[in-house]
C-alpha positions as CSV (number, residue, x, y, z in Angstrom):
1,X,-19.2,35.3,-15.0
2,X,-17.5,32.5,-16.3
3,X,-16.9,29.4,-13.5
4,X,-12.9,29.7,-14.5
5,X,-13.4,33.0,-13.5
6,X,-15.5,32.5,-10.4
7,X,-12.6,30.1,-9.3
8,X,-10.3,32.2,-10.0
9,X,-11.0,34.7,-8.0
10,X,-11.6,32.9,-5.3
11,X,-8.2,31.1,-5.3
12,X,-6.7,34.8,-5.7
13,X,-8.7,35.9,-1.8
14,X,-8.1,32.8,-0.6
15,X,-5.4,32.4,2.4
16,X,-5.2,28.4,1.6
17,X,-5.1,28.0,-2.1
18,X,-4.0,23.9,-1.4
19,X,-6.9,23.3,0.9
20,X,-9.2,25.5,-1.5
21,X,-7.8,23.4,-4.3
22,X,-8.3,20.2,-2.3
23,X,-12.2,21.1,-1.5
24,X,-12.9,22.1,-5.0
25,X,-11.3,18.6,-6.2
26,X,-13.4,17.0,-3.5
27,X,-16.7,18.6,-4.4
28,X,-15.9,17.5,-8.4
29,X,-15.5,14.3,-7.3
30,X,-18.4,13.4,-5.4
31,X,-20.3,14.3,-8.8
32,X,-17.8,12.0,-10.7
33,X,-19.4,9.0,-12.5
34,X,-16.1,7.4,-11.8
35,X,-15.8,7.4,-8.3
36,X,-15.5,4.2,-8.0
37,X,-11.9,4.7,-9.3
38,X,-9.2,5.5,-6.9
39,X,-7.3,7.7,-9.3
40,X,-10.6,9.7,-10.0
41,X,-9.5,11.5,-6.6
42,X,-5.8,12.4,-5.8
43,X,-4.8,14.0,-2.8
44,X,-2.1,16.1,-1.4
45,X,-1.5,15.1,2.0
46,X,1.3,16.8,4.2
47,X,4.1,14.0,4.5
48,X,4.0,13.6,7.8
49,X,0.3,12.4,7.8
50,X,1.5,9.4,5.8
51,X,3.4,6.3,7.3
52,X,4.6,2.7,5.5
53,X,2.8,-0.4,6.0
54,X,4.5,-3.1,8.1
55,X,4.2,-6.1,5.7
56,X,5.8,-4.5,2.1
57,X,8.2,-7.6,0.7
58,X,9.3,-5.2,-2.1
59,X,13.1,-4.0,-2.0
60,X,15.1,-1.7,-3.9
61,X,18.7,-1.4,-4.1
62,X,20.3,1.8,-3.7
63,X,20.6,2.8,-7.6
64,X,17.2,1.9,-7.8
65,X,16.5,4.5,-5.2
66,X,18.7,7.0,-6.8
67,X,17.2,6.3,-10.4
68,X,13.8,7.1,-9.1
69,X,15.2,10.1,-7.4
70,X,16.5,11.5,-10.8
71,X,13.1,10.2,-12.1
72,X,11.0,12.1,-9.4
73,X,13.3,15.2,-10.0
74,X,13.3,15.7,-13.5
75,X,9.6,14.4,-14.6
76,X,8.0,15.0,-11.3
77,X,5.5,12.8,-9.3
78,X,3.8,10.9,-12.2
79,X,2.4,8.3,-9.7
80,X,0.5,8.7,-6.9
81,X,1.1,6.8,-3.5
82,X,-1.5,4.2,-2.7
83,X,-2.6,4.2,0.5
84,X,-5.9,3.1,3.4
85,X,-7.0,5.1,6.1
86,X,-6.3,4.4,9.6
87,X,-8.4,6.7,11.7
88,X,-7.1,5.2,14.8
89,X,-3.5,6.5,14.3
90,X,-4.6,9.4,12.2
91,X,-2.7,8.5,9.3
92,X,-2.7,7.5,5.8
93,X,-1.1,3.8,5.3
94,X,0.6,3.2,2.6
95,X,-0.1,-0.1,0.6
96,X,1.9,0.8,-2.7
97,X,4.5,3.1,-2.9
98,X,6.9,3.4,-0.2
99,X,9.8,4.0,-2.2
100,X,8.0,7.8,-3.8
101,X,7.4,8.1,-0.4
102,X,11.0,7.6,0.9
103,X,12.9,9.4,-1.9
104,X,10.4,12.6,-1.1
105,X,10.7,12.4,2.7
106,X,14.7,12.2,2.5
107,X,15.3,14.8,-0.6
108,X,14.5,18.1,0.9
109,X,14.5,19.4,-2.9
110,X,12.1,17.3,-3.6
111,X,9.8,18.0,-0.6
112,X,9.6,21.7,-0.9
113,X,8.9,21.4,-4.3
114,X,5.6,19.5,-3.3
115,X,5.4,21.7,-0.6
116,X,6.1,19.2,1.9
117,X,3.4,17.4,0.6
118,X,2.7,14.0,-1.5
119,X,0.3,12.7,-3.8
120,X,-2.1,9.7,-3.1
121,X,-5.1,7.8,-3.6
122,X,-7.3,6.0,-1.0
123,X,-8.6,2.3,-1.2
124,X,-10.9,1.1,1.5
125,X,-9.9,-2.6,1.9
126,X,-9.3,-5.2,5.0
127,X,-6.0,-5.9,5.8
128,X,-5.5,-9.2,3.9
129,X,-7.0,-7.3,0.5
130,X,-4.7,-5.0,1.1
131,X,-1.4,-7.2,1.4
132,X,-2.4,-8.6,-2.0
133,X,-3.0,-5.3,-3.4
134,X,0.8,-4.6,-2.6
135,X,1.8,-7.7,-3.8
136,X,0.3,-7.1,-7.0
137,X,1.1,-3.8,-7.2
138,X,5.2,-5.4,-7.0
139,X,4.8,-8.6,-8.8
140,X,3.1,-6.4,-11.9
141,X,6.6,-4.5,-11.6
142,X,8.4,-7.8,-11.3
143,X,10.0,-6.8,-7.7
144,X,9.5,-8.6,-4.2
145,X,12.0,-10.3,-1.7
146,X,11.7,-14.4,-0.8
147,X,11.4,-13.4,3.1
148,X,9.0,-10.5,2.7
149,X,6.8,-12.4,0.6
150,X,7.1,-16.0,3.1
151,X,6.1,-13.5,5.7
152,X,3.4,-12.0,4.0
153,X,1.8,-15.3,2.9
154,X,2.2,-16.7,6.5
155,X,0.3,-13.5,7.6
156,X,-2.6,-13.9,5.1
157,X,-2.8,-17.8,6.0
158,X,-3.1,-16.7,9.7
159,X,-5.4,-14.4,9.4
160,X,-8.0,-16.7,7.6
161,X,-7.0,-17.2,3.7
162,X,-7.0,-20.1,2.1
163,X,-3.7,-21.5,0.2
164,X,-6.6,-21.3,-3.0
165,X,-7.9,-17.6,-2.0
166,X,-4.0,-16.7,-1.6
167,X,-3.4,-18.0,-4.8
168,X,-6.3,-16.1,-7.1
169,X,-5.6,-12.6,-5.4
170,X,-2.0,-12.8,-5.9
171,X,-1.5,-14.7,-9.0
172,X,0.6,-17.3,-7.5
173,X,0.7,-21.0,-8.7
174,X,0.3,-23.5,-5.5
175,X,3.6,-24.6,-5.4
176,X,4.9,-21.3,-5.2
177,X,2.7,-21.3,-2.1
178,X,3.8,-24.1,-0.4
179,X,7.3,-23.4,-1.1
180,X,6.8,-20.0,1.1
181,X,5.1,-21.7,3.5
182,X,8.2,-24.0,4.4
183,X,10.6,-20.9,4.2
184,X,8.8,-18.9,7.1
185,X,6.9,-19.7,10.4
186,X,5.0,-22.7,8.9
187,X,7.9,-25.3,9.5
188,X,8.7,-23.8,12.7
189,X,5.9,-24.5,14.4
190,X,6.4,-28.0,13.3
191,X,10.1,-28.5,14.1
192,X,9.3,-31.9,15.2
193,X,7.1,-33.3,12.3
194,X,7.6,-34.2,9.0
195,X,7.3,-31.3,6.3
196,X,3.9,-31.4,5.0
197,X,1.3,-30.0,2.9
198,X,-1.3,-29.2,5.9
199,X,0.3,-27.1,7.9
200,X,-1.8,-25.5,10.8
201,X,-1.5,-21.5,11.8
202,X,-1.8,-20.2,15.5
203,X,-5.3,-19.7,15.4
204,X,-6.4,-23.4,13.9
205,X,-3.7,-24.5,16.5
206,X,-5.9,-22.3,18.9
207,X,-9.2,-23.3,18.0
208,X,-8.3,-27.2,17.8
209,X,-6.9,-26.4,22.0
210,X,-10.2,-24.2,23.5
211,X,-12.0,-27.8,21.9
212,X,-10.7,-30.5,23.4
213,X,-12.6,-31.6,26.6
């Protein structure tokens, strides 16, 4: 018997054809020679087991939103949503993509088509790889917001980046850098002192405290 065959008569008996579908995908992948590629392994989750990041400067105006709708409707889903796994809350994140996302959690059409699911891809990065990730994933599109993106780079800064790591992984020039870091927390924490090149986060500000004597 031929393995088209064999499959198909397996998906025919079979109560779950998605979660057949989705083991047979699985099994094919882990003999891939391309695993290392995210796209190498899409996934359709149930909606509800994916949530949005908290850190996303893209926006998109609403005929934006409404252009992608039209887009989603008539062509399908020709992108899947990129996304990490958070085991804690049970719950794919999503680091590019939101805006799929949204258009298919708010289109009821567009949901039962997919079943009430959506497409996606995993990465397995830490969190600060994973902000740049979305920030090239919009900059390559030419979409972020000023605040989203002062916040972002405040984040990365305080979590341990360097102005020069910040500026390789997202493709910034410094200047670009410093300008965000005036716009957001960085000046604020120095309300008293001249604006300057060196400014501190929390947890240099921390560490430089727990050492005096």
């Amino acid at each position: 018997m031929l393995i088209q065959d064999a499959i198909a008569d397996l998906l025919e008996a079979a109560d779950d054809k998605l979660g057949l579908i989705e083991s047979l995908r699985e099994y094919l992948h882990s003999l891939s020679p391309l695993q290392g590629q995210p796209v190498d392994r899409v996934r359709w989750v149930p909606i509800g087991d994916v949530t949005p990041n908290n850190y996303n400067p893209n926006s998109h105006a609403s005929t934006e939103l409404g252009l992608l709708y039209t887009s989603i409707d008539h062509d399908g889903f020709t992108q899947p949503i990129v996304t990490i796994r958070d085991d804690d809350a049970n719950k794919w994140v999503i680091v590019d993509g939101f805006h799929r996302y949204f258009v298919c959690r708010n289109n009821p059409d567009i949901l039962a088509r997919n079943q009430g699911r959506v497409p996606i891809v995993v990465i397995d990065k830490p969190i600060n790889d994973r902000m740049a990730s979305t920030v090239r994933h919009n900059r390559a599109r030419g979409k972020h917001s000023i605040d989203g993106m002062s916040s972002m780079v405040f984040k990365m800064l305080d979590n341990g980046w360097s102005e020069a790591e910040i500026c390789k992984e997202l493709g910034m020039e410094a200047e670009e850098v410093l300008r965000l870091k005036h716009i957001t927390g960085f000046s604020k924490l120095f309300q008293d002192v001249q604006y300057r090149r060196a400014w501190e986060t929390q947890q240099q500000i921390k560490a430089r405290q727990d050492v005096k004597p």
